[in-house]
N, C-alpha and C positions, 0 to 999 in steps of 0.2 A: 526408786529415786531417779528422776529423769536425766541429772548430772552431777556430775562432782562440783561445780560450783555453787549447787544448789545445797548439797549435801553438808559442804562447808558453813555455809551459814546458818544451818539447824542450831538453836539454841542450847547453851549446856543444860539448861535442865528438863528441857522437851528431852536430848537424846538420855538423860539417868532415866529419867521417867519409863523412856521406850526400851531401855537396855533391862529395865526389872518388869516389865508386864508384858513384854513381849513372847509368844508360846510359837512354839512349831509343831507342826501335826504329827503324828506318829501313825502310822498304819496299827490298827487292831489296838488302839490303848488310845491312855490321855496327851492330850497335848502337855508338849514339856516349855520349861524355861531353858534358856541359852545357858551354856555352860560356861564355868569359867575363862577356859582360852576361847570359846567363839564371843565374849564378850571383852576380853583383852583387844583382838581381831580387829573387832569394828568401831573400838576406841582408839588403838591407834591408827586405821583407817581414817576415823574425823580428824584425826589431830593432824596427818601425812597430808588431806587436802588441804588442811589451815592452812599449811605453811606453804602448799603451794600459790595459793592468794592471798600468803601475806599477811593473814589473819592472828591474833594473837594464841600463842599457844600455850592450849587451859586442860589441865590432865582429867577426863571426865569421872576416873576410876578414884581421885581423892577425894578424901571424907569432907564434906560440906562444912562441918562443922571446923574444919582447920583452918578455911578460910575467911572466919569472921575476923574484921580488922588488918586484914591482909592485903591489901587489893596488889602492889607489887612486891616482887621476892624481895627478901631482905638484900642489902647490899653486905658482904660477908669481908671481913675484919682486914682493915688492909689494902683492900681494893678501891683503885682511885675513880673518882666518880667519871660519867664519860663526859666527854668534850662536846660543849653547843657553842654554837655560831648565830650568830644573825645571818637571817635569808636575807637581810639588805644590803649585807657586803659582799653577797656571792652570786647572789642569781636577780633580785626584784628590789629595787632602791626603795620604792615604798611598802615593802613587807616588811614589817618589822616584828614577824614572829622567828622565833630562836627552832632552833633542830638539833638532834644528837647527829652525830656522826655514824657509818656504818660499822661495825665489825666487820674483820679483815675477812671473815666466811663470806658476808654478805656483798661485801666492795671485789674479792676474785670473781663472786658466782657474775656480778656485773658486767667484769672483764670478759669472762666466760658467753656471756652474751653477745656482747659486741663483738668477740672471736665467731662464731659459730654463724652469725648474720652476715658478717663483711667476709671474713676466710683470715683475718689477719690482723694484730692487734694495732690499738690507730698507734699513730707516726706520732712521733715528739712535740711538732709544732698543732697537734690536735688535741692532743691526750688530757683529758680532764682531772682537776684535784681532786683529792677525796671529798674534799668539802664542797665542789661543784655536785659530785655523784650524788650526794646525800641531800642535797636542796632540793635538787631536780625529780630525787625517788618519792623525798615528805612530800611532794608540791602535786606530783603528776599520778607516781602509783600511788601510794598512803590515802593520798586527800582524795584523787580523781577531780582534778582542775585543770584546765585548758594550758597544754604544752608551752607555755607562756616566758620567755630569759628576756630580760633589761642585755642586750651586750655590750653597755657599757659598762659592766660590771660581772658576766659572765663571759671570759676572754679565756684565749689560747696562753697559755703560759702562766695562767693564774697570777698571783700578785705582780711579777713581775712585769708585765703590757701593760697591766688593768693601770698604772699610772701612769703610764706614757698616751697609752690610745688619743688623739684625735679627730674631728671630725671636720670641714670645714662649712659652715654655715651661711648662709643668705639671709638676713635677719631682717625684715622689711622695716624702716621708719619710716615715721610721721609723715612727712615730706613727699613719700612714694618711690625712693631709690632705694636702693637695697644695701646694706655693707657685711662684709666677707669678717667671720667671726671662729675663731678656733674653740668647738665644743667638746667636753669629752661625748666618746660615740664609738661604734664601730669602723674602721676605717676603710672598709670595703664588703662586698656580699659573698665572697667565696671563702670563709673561713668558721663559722661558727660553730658548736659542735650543736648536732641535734638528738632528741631523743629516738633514737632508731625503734626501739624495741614498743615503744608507743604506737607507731606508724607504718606502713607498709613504705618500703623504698620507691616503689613505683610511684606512690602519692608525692613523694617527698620529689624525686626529681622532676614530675611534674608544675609542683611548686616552686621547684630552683630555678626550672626555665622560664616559667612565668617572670620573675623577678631577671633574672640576666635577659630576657629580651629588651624588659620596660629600664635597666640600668644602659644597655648597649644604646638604645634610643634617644637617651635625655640623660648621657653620662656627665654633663657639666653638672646637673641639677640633681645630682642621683641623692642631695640628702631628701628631697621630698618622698623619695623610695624609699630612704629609711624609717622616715617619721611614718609614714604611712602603715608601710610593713608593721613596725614595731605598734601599731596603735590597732591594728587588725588581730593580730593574736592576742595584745592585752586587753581589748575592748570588747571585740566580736565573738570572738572564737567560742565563747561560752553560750552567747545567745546565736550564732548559728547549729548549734551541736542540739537548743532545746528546738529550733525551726526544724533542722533536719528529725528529728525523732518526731517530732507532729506529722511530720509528711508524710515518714515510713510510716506510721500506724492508717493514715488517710490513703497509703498509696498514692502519692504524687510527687514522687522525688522529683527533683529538677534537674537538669543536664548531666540526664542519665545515670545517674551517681548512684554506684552502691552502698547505702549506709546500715552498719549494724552499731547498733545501739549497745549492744557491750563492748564493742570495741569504736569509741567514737568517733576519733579524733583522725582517723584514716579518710572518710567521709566529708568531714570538717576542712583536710587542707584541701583536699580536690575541690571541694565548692567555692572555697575562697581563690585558689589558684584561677576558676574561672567565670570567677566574677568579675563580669567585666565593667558594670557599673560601676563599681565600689575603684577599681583602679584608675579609671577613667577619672574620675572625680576629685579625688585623691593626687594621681601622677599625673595623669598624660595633659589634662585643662591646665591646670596651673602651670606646668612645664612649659606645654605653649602661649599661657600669656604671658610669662616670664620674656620669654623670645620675641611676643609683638610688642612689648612694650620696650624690650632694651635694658629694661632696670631701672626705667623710669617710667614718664608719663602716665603716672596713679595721682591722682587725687589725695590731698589729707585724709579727707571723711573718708575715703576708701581704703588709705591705707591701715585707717583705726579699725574697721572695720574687718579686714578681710579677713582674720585668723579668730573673728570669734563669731560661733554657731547664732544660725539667725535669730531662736528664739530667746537665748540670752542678751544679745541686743536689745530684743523688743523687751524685753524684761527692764532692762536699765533706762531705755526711754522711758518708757512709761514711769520709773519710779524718779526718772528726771525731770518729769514735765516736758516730755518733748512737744506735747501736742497744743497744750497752754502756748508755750513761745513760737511755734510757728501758727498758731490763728493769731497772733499779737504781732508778728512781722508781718504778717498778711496785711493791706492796705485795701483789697477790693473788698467787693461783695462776695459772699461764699457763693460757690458752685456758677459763678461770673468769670470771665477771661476780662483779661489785661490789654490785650492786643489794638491796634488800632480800629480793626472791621468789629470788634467787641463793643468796643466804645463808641462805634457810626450804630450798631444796631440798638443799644441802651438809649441814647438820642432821637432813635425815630421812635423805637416805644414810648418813650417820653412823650414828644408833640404827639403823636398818638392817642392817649391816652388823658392829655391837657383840650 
């Protein structure tokens, strides 16, 4: 068996199969069958890695026959069902898948984690609800989905912030000036909790610096930080993590990046942290035309335009008739100028050609 995580995911009825027809050789005789306790042994060995990934735990050694109709334990006489949430009130506004909550074993080993990686259990104004722990566990271990929190709705002090938070916003109109709007949001970049035990810390403060250079730089403007940030883990994160594993099999990581594909998401922020296109693009341009313009001097058409992706434009033209109304405003000849020396040279072609 090359690993225990490999080990873990053998099938329950590949390992019955292998657990009755499997022989061991004997010196000077027949090969034998595994014996009672070496076969206890290596059934709770598979069940000992389930549980270390998390996998559901399936007793290999009971009768097949007991589990027709069965598929979960019974719930036993008395005992209150457990508690689900919506993932959209705790971690992702637009999930609207529900989750169980953790058992108190499963919600210490948590804590246990975050003691053991930091030195120290987190501080008051950090410390996550049970019902954060459990979103973030269904979403990122359970599922294996891109480290992804809305935080305007996964906040420090759980319910109680999560309705206060504000943000303040530049909201462009029509017109081309900008007005100052109170959203909910994050109210700053030094607070959010992160999944540590998904990432290497090294990644992660690489990331944080990324971000506090690009907020120290364009701290008026710093919600385009947010929006951005927040549209990078919920957008990208998943289709950089399938680019990076293309790569590592092609051998051609980019900006030296070590990525292991069982563990993704360490890989994933270092590449985002320096990417510096994507930031560019994102923060630092629009930061600075924000600055040469003042907060004005945009055009209408430019202001309708500026926050929707080019090919959705051309989309809506086209289903507008843009192209019809402007050869119908159009007064010249096609692929003819307008201009005065246009109109001297139309002229001598003309007696020209009279």
């Amino acid at each position: 068996m090359p690993n225990i995580r490999i080990f873990s995911a053998l099938p329950l009825a590949t390992l019955r199969h292998t657990l009755g027809s499997v022989r061991i050789p004997v010196t000077g005789g027949e090969p034998r069958a595994l014996s009672p306790v070496e076969v206890i042994q290596v059934a709770l060995m598979w069940r000992l890695v389930r549980k270390k990934f998390d996998l559901p735990d399936v007793d290999p050694l009971e009768d097949p026959g007991q589990q027709v109709g069965s598929a979960a334990p019974a719930q036993s006489a008395g005992q209150a069902p457990a508690k689900r949430i919506k993932t959209s009130s705790v971690l992702d506004q637009l999930d609207e898948s529900e989750i169980e909550l953790l058992s108190k074993s499963e919600l210490y080993r948590a804590y246990r984690n975050y003691q053991e990686i930091t030195g120290a259990e987190p501080t008051p104004d950090s410390e996550p609800t049970p019902e954060q722990v459990a979103a973030l566990h269904a979403k990122v271990v359970a599922r294996g989905e891109a480290p992804y929190a809305d935080f305007s709705v996964l906040t420090p002090f759980g319910r109680r912030v999560q309705k206060q938070m504000k943000a303040r916003a530049w909201v462009l109109q029509q017109d081309g000036t900008f007005k100052a709007l109170d959203v909910p949001g994050h109210p700053g970049t030094g607070s959010p909790p992160v999944p540590k035990q998904v990432v290497t810390s090294a990644c992660l403060d690489e990331y944080f610096k990324r971000l506090a250079r690009l907020n120290a730089d364009y701290l008026e403007y710093w919600r385009l930080l947010m929006v951005a940030e927040d549209k990078l883990r919920a957008e990208l994160f998943e289709r950089f993590r399938r680019q990076l594993t293309k790569a590592s099999l092609e051998g051609r990581l980019p900006m030296g990046i070590n990525f292991d594909a069982a563990a993704p998401w360490t890989g994933v922020f270092v590449y985002a942290a320096r990417n510096w296109e994507y930031w560019h693009d994102n923060v630092t341009k629009p930061a600075q035309d924000f600055l040469a313009r003042g907060g004005k001097l945009m055009s209408a058409e430019k202001a309708s335009r500026i926050n929707v992706p080019e090919h959705v434009q051309e989309a809506v033209d086209n289903a507008m008739g843009k192209g019809a109304a402007f050869s119908k405003s159009f007064q010249g000849t096609p692929f003819q100028g307008t201009s005065r020396q246009a109109k001297k040279r139309k002229k001598e072609r003309e007696r020209r050609e009279s």
